[in-house]
C-alpha positions, 0 to 999 in steps of 0.5 A: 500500500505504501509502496503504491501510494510512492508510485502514484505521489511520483506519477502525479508530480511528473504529470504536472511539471510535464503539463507546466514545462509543455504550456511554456513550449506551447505558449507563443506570442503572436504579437501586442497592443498597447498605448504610450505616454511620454514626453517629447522634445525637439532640437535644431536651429534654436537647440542647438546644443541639445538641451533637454530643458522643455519636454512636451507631452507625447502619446502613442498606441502601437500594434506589433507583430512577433517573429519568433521572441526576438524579431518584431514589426510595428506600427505606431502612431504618435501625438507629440508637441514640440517648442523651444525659445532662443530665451533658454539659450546660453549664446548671446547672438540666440539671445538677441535673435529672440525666435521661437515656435511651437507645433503639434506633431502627428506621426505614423511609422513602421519600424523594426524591434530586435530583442536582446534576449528571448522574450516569452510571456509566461516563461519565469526564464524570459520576462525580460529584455533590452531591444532595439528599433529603427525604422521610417515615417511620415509626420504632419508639423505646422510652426507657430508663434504668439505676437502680442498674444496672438497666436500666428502660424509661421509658414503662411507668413514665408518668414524666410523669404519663400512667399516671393521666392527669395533667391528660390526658396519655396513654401515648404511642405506641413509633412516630412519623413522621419527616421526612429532609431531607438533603445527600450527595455521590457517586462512581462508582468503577466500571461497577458501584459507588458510594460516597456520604457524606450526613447526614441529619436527621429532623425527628419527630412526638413529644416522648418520644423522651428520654421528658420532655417537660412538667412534673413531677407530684411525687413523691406521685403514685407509690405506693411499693412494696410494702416502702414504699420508693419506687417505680421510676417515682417515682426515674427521674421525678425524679433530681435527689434523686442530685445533691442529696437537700435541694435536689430538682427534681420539685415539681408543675407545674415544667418537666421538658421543653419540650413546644413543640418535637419531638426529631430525630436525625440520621444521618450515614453512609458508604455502598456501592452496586451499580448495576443498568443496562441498555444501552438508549438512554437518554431527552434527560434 
């Protein structure tokens, strides 16, 4: 009897460490959705040392498709604002410019997830790993200012000339490319959710994002109003004149902005996936 109660204790045990070891191997992830929020920034011709001193808000929802536990593809897409104002600046020459922007950014974009360790929901071996993404995108921008507490969109007002085609410089266009390249970490921290932490940065195909990129054209380019008095264009093109109204910025053929390098805005975010599955048997990988 005792004997037979050794052997029926030892069946049952192996059943069931059999049955837990078989739902990790059976157990795959076919892929996630989830929702982000974090903070956005930007850099270019009025950050040009990279402060990280005015972040913005910035949300997400993604979906991703697993290949394997160590290759994923997303889709994403983001709300993010971004701004900056030469007041922050510590060179003298920004601080006299006196420009500033801010824009509401919508992005949509496809990237690429690489695991650094196997990653399996469920698996008290694999509920954790670093990752990388890169990828590319389209995202929407319109720049704008406040003057006298009105808030003025740049790009209508051809701040740099480009209404009159100034030495052929064009309008330029609300929608750019976007290259993400990015680190994050994960956790699983059940069968069905994870939680991730990544920051981003997004490498772009334009200059105008803070709507300065070139020269000024100074100020007689701008017709003035109808009551003679300057125009809104030719006050937000140079706003040096608030600083200093004897010592202004905006003569023809003076830097504005530096053309050779394209603005970027990077995001950071917290984020919260559901995971879909399935209990087919997984591939080696």
């Amino acid at each position: 009897m005792i004997k037979l109660k050794i052997i029926t204790l030892t069946l049952f045990c192996a059943v069931t460490i059999n049955s837990s070891a078989q739902l990790y191997n059976e157990y795959v992830q076919q892929g996630e959705v989830g929702i982000t929020a974090g903070a956005a920034h930007y850099f270019g011709d009025l950050n040009t040392r990279a402060s990280l001193n005015r972040p913005k808000p910035a949300f997400g929802i993604f979906f991703r498709k697993q290949f394997g536990n160590y290759v994923g593809l997303r889709i994403s897409a983001h709300y993010a604002q971004v701004g900056y104002s030469d007041v922050y600046s510590k060179n003298d020459y920004q601080k006299r410019r006196n420009l500033s922007f801010n824009s509401n950014i919508w992005e949509l974009a496809v990237q690429g997830d690489f695991n650094f360790f196997k990653f399996m929901p469920g698996d008290p071996d694999h509920l954790f790993t670093p990752y990388v993404t890169l990828g590319a995108g389209v995202f929407s921008y319109d720049p704008y200012a406040y003057l006298n507490g009105n808030k003025e969109f740049l790009r209508p007002l051809g701040t740099e000339g480009q209404l009159i085609q100034f030495q052929g410089r064009k309008q330029y266009s609300t929608m750019a490319i976007c290259f993400p390249l990015g680190v994050g970490v994960k956790y699983n921290i059940t069968d069905k959710i994870n939680v991730s932490f990544e920051v981003s940065n997004r490498f772009t195909t334009t200059d105008y994002l803070d709507d300065v990129s070139t020269t000024y054209i100074g100020a007689d380019k701008f017709p003035p109003q109808a009551n003679n008095q300057p125009s809104v264009a030719q006050l937000l093109q140079d706003r040096s004149f608030e600083i200093d109204p004897n010592n202004i910025l905006g003569i023809e053929g003076r830097q504005r902005g530096f053309s050779k390098q394209k603005d970027q805005y990077i995001i950071a975010e917290i984020g919260v996936a559901f995971n879909l599955s399935s209990y087919r048997c997984p591939s080696p990988n």
